[in-house]
C-alpha positions, -999 to +999 in steps of 0.1 A: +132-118+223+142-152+229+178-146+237+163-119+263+144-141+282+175-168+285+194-140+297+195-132+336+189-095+345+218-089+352+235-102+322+209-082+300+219-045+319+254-053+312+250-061+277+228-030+280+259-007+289+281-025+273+270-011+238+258+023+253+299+028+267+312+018+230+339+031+225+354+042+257+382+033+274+377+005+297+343-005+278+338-041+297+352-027+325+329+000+333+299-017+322+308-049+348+309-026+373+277-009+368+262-038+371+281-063+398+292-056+427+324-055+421+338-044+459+360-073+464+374-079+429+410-076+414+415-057+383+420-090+364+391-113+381+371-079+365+388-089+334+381-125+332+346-122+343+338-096+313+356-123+290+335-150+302+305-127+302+320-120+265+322-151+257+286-169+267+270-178+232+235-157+247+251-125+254+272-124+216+238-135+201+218-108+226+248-078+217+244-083+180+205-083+180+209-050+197+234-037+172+214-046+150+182-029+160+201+003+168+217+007+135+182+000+119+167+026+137+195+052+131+193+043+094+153+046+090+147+084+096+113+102+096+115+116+064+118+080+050+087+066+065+071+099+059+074+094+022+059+061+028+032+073+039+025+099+012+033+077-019+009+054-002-020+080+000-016+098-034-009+067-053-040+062-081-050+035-083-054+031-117-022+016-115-028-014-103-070-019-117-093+000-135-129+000-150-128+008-188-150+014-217-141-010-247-152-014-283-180-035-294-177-057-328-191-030-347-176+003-337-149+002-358-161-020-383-166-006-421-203+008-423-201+000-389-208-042-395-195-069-378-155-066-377-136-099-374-105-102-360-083-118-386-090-136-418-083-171-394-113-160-372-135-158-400-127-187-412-134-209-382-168-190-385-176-202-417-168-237-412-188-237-379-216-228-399-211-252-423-210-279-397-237-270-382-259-265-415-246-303-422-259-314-391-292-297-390-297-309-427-302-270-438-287-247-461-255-230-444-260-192-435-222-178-440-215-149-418-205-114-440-169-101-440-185-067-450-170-050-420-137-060-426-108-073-405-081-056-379-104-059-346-083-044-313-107-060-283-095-033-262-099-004-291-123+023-273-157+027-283-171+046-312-193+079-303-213+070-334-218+032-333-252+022-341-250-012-320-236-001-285-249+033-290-213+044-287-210+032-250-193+001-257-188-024-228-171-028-195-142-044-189-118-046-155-080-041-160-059-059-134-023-051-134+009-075-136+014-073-103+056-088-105+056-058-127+044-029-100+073+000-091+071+032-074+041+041-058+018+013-073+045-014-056+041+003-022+008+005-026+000-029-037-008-051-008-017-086-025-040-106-044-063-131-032-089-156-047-127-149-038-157-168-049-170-134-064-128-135-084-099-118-083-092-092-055-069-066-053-059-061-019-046-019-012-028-003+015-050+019+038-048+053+017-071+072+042-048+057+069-020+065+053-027+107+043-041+106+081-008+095+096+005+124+075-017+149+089-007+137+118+030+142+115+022+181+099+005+186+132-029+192+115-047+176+140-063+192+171-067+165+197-084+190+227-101+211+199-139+210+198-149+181+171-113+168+172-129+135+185-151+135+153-117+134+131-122+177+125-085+189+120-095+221+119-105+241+153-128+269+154-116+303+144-139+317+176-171+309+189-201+329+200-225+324+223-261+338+213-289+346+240-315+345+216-326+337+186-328+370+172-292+377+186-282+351+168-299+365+135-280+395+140-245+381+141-253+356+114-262+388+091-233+404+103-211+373+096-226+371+063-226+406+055 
């Protein structure tokens, strides 16, 4: 855009024409004199004025933006940005965070009791107790092992446990996001920092299946309701002059 507006008109038609005659014979030729008046020119002044023309640092710079742009546009089809669209609206989310049930310290404890972790974890226990029973000048109060040791934190809850009632506790899942493919990368959209924590931050996915609908044609823009987002018009419409006309079609209608 900035080489455009350095660019006089005239030196933006002829780059212009200059790409749309590409390969023909005469290229700089023909496009020179579609755009200047080229009445009382030779052959060759032609030719040195497209050189120069061909030459200016703007018009290269100006020509390869608008190769560039044209072969992006011939290599991004429909069907491409259509399957965009699709892996963006049916992607679950679930991929990328998710509200789960987890085990409490007793679901899958033996006789459901307390379940430690590892035989480390139980000992810091003890000698936090014993610390404390030191310092409060009492007898220490040593936690039982009785439920044994192998807790998973993110085990699921027990149907049967007698201290969550088998419901366990919540827990939000966030995934790695460096780690997203497919449909979960495209639609990831970032992460930011709130004062309430982490947030996830999703592509529009009603958006997204809407553009689709779109593109199907399932949309009805003069249709009655259309404005109200109805993609589907009415199969017919009938005009009742009473209300007991209109009793009679509905029983009709219902059968």
């Amino acid at each position: 855009m900035r080489t455009m507006r350095e660019l006089t008109d005239k030196q933006r038609e002829f780059c212009r024409q200059y790409l749309r005659l590409a390969g023909v014979t005469g290229q700089g030729h023909q496009a020179y004199s579609m755009v200047y008046n080229v009445k009382h020119m030779t052959a060759g002044s032609i030719g040195s004025a497209v050189q120069e023309l061909l030459n200016n640092p703007k018009v290269i710079e100006y020509v390869e933006e608008r190769r560039a742009a044209a072969a992006f546009k011939f290599d991004v089809t429909q069907a491409m940005v259509l399957k965009v669209w699709w892996e963006i609206a049916t992607a679950d989310v679930n991929l990328l965070m998710r509200h789960r049930r987890i085990n409490c310290r007793h679901c899958h404890g033996a006789g459901h009791a307390y379940q430690w972790r590892d035989l480390a974890e139980y000992a810091d226990a003890c000698a936090a107790e014993d610390l404390a029973a030191t310092d409060e000048k009492r007898e220490a109060r040593f936690p039982s092992d009785d439920g044994g040791y192998g807790f998973d934190r993110v085990a699921p809850p027990h149907p049967s446990c007698p201290q969550c009632s088998g419901e366990g506790y919540g827990d939000v899942w966030v995934a790695d996001t460096g780690n997203l493919e497919g449909a979960a990368r495209t639609l990831y959209a970032g992460v930011k920092q709130t004062r309430h924590g982490l947030e996830i931050i999703t592509r529009d996915q009603d958006e997204a299946m809407a553009n689709v609908a779109r593109y199907l044609g399932m949309f009805h823009d003069r249709a009655p309701g259309a404005a109200n987002g109805n993609p589907i018009p009415p199969a017919a419409t009938y005009q009742a002059k009473s209300a007991a006309d209109m009793a009679k079609f509905y029983r009709e209608l219902m059968g």
